[in-house]
mmCIF file of the C-alpha atoms, coordinates in Angstrom:
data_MODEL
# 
_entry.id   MODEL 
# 
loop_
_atom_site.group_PDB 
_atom_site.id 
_atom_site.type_symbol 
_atom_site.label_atom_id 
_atom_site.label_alt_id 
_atom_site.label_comp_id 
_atom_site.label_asym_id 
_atom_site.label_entity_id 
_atom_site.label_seq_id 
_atom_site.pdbx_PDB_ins_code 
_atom_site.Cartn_x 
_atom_site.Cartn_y 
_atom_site.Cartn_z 
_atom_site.occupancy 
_atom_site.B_iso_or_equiv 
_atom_site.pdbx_formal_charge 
_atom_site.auth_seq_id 
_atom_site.auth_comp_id 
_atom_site.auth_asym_id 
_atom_site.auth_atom_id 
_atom_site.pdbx_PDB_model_num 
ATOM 1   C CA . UNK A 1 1   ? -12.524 -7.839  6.553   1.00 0.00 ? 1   UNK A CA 1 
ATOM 2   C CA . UNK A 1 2   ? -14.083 -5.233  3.993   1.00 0.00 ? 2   UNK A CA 1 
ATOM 3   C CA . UNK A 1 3   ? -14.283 -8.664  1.686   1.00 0.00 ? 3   UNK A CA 1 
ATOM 4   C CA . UNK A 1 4   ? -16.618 -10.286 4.209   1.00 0.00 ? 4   UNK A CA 1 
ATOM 5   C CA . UNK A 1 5   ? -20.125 -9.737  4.295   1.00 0.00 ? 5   UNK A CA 1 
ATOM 6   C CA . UNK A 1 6   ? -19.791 -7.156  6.855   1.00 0.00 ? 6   UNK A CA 1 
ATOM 7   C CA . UNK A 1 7   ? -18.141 -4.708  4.506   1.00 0.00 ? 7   UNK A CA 1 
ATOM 8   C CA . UNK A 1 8   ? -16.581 -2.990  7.462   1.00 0.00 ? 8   UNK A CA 1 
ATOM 9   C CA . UNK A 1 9   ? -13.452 -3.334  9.496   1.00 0.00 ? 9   UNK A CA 1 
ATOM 10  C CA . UNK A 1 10  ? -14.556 -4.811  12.887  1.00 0.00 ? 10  UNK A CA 1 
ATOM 11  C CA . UNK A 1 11  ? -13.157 -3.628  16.332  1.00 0.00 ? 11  UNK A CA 1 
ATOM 12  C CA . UNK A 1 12  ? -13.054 -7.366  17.236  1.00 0.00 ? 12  UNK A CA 1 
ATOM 13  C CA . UNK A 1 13  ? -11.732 -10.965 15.872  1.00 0.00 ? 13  UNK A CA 1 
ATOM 14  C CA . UNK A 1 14  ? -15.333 -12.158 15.814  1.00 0.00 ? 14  UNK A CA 1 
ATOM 15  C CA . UNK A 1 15  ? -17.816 -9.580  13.463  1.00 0.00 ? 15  UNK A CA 1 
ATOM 16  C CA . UNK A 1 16  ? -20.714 -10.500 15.647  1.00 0.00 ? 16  UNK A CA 1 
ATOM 17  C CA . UNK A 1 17  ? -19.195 -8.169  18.604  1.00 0.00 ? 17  UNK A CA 1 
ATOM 18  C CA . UNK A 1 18  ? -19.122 -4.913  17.438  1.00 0.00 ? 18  UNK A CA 1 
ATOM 19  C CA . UNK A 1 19  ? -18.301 -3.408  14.101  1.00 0.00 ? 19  UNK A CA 1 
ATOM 20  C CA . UNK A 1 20  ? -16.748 -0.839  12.524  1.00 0.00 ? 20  UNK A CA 1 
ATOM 21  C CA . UNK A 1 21  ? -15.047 2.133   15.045  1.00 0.00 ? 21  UNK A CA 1 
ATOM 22  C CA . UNK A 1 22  ? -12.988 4.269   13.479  1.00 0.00 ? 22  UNK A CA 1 
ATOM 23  C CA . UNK A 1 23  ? -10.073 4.209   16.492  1.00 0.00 ? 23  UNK A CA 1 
ATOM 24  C CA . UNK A 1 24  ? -9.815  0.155   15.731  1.00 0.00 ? 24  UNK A CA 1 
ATOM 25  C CA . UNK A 1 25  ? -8.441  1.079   12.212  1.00 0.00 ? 25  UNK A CA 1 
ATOM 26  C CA . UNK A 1 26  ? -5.813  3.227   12.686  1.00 0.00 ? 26  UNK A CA 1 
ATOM 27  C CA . UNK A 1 27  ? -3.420  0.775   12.709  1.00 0.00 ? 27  UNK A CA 1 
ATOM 28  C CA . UNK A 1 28  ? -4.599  -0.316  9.598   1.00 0.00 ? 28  UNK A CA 1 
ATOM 29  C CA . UNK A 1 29  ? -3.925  3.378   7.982   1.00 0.00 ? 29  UNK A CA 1 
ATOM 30  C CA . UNK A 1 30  ? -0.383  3.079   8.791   1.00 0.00 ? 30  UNK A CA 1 
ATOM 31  C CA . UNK A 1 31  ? 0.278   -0.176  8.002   1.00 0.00 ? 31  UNK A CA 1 
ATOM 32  C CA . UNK A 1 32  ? -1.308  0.620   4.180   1.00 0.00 ? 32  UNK A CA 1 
ATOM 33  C CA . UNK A 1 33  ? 0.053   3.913   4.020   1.00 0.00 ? 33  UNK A CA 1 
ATOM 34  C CA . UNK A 1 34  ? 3.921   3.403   5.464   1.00 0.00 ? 34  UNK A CA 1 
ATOM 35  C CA . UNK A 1 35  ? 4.679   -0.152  5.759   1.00 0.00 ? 35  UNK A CA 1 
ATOM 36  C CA . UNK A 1 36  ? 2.954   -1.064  2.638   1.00 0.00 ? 36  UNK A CA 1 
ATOM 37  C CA . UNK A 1 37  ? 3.265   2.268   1.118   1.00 0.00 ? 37  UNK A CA 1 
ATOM 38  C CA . UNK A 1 38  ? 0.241   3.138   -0.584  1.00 0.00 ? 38  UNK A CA 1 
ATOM 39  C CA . UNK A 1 39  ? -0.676  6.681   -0.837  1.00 0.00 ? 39  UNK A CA 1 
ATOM 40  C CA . UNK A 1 40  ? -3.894  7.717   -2.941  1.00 0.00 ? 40  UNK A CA 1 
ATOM 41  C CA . UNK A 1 41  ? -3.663  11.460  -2.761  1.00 0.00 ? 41  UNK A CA 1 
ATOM 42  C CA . UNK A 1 42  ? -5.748  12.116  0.278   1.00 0.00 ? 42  UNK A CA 1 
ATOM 43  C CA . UNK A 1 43  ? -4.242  13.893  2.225   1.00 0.00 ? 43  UNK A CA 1 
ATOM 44  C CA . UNK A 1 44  ? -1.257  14.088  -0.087  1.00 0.00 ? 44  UNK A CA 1 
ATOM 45  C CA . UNK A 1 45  ? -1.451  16.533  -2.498  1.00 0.00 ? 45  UNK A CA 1 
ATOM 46  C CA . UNK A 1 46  ? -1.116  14.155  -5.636  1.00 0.00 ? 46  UNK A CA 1 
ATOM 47  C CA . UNK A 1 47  ? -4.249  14.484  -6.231  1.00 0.00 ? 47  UNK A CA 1 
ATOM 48  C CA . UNK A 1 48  ? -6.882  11.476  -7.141  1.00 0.00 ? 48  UNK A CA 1 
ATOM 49  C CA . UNK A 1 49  ? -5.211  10.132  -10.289 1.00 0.00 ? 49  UNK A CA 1 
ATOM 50  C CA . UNK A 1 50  ? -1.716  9.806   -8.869  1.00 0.00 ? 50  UNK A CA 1 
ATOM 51  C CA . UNK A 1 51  ? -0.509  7.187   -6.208  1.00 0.00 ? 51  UNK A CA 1 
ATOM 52  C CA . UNK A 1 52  ? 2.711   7.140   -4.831  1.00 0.00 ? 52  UNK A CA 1 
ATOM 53  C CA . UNK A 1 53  ? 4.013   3.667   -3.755  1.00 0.00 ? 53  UNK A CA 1 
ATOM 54  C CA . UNK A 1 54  ? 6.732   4.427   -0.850  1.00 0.00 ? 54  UNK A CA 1 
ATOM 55  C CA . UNK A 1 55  ? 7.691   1.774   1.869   1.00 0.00 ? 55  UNK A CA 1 
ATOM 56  C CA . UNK A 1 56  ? 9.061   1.791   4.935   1.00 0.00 ? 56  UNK A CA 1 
ATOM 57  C CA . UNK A 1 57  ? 9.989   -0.325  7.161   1.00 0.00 ? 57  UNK A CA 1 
ATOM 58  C CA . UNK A 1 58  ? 13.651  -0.727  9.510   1.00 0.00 ? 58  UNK A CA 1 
ATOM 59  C CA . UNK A 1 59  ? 12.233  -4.356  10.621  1.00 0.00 ? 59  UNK A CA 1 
ATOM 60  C CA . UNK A 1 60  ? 9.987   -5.972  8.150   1.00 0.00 ? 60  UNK A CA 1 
ATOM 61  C CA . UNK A 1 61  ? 11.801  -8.175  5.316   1.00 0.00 ? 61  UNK A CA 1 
ATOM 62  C CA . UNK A 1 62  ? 8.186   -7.925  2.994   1.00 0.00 ? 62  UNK A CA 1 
ATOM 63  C CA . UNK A 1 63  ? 4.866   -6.467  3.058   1.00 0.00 ? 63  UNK A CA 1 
ATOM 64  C CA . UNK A 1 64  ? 2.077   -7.550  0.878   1.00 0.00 ? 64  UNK A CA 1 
ATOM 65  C CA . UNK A 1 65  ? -1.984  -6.225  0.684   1.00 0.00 ? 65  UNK A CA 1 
ATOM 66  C CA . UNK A 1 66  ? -4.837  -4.046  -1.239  1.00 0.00 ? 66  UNK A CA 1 
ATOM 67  C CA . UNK A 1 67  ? -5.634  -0.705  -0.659  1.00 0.00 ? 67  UNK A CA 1 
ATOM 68  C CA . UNK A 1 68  ? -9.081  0.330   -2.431  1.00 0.00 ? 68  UNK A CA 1 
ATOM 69  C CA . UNK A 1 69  ? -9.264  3.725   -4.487  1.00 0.00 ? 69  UNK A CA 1 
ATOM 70  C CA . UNK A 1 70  ? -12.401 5.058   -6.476  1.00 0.00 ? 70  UNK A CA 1 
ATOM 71  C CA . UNK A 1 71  ? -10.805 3.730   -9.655  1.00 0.00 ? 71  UNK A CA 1 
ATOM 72  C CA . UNK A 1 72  ? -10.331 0.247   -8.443  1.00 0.00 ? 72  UNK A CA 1 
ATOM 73  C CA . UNK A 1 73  ? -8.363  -2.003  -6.221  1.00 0.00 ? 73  UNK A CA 1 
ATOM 74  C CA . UNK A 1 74  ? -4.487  -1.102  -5.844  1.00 0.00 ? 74  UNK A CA 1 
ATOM 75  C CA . UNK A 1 75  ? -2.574  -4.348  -5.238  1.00 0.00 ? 75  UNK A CA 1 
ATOM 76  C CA . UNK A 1 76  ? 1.556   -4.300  -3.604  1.00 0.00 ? 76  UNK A CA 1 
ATOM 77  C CA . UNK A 1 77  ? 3.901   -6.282  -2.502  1.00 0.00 ? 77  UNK A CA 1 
ATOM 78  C CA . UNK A 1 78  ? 7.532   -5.975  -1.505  1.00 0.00 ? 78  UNK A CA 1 
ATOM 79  C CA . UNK A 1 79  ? 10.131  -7.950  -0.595  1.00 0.00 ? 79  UNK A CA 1 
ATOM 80  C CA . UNK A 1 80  ? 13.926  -7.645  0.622   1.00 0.00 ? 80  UNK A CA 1 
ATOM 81  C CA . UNK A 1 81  ? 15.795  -10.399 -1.095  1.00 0.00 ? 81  UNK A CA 1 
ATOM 82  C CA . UNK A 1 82  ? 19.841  -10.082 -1.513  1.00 0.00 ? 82  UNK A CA 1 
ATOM 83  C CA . UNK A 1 83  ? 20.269  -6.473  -0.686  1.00 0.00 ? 83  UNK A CA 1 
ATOM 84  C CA . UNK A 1 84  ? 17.453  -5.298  -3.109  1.00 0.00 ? 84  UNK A CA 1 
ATOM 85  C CA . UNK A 1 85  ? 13.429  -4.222  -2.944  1.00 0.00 ? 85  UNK A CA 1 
ATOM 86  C CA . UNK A 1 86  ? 11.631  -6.082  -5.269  1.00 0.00 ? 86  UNK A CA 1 
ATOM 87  C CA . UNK A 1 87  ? 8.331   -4.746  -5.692  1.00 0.00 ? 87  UNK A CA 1 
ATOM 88  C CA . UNK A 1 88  ? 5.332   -5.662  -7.587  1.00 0.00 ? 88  UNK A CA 1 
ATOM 89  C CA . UNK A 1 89  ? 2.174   -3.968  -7.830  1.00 0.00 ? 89  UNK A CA 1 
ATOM 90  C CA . UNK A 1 90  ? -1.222  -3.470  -9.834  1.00 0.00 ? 90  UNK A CA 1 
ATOM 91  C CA . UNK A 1 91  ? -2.800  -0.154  -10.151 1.00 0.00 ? 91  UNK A CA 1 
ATOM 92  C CA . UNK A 1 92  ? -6.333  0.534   -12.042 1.00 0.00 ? 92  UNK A CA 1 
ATOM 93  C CA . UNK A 1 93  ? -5.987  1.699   -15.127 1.00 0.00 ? 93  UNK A CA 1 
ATOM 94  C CA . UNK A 1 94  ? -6.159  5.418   -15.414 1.00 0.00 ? 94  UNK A CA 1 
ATOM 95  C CA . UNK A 1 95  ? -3.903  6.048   -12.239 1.00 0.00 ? 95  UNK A CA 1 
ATOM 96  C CA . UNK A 1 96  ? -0.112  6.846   -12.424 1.00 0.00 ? 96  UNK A CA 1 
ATOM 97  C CA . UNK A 1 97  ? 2.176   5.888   -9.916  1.00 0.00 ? 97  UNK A CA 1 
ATOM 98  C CA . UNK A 1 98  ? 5.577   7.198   -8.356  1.00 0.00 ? 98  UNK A CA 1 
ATOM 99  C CA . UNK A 1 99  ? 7.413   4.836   -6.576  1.00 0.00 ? 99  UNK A CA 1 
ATOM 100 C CA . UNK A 1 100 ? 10.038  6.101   -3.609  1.00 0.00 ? 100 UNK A CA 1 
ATOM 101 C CA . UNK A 1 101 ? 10.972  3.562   -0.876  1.00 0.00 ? 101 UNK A CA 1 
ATOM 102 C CA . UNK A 1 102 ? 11.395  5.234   2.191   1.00 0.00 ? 102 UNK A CA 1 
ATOM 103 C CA . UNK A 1 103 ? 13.962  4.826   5.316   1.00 0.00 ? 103 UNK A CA 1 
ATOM 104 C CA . UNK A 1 104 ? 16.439  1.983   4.848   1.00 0.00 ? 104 UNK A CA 1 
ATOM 105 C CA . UNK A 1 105 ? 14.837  0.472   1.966   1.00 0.00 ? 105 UNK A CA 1 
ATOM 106 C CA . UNK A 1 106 ? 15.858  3.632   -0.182  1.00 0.00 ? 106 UNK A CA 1 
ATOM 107 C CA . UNK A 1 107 ? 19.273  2.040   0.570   1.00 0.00 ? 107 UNK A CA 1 
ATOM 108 C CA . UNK A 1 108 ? 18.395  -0.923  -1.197  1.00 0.00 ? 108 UNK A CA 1 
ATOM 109 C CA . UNK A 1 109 ? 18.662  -1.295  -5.573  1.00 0.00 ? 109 UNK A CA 1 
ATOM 110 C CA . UNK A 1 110 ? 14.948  -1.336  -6.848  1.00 0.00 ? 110 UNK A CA 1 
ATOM 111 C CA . UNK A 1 111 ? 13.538  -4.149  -8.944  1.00 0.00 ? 111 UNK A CA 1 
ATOM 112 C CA . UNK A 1 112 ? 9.842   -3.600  -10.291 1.00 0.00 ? 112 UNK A CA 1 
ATOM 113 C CA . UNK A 1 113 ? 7.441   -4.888  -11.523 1.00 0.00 ? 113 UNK A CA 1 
ATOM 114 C CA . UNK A 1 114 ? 3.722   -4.858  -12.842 1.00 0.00 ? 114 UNK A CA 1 
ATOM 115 C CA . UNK A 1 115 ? 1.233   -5.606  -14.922 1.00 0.00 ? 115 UNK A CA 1 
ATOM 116 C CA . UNK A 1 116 ? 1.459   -2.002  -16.407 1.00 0.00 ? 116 UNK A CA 1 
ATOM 117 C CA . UNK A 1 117 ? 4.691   0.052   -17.557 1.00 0.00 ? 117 UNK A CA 1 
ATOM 118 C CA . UNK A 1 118 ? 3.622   3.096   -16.417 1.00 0.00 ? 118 UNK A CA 1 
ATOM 119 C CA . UNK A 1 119 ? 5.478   4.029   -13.225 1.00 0.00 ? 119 UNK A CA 1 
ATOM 120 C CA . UNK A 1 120 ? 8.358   6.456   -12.772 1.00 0.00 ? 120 UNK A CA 1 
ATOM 121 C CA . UNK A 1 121 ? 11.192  5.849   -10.255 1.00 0.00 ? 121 UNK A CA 1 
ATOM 122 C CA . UNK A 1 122 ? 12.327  8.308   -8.281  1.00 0.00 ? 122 UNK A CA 1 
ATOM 123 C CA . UNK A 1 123 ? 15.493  7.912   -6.130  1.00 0.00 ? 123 UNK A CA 1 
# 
């Protein structure tokens, strides 16, 4: 939605009917911020130039989207495949990233990946 023309999140399927109300995206903040993971240090207090990257999820098998920071656009996606997380993911450039899956998928073995090596694991 925030790629369309609109630049907002719309509180309907069709733009035209009303945009952008703040109780429509809610969902959306948890699904970036728990399912997906992504956390850009506000609230947290990481601060601006540190994500953290830390799933959860007891019934979904993968999760993939964008989150958008100041610094640019942070890109995940994770997948359960043969009792491990595989997770791949594109930060901006000056950002460091922790990554700590949360719930069951802490159970699982880690596999990484991205276009950077610049993340820390921590279990």
């Amino acid at each position: 939605m925030l790629e369309k023309p609109t630049g907002t999140i719309w509180e309907h399927a069709n733009p035209s009917k009303s945009l952008t109300h703040a109780w429509s995206t809610t969902p959306n903040f948890y699904l970036a911020t728990r399912a997906l993971g992504v956390r850009v240090g506000f609230p947290e207090d990481e601060g601006i130039n540190e994500i953290i990257i830390s799933p959860q999820s007891d019934i979904l098998s993968w999760a993939e989207g964008a989150i958008p920071h100041p610094l640019g656009k942070i890109k995940v996606r994770w997948e359960i495949k043969n009792n491990q997380l595989h997770l791949n993911y594109h930060i901006p450039e000056k950002l460091s990233v922790k990554i700590i899956p949360s719930g069951k998928l802490k159970k699982l073995q880690l596999i990484t990946s991205s276009d950077e090596n610049k993340f820390y694991h921590i279990t």
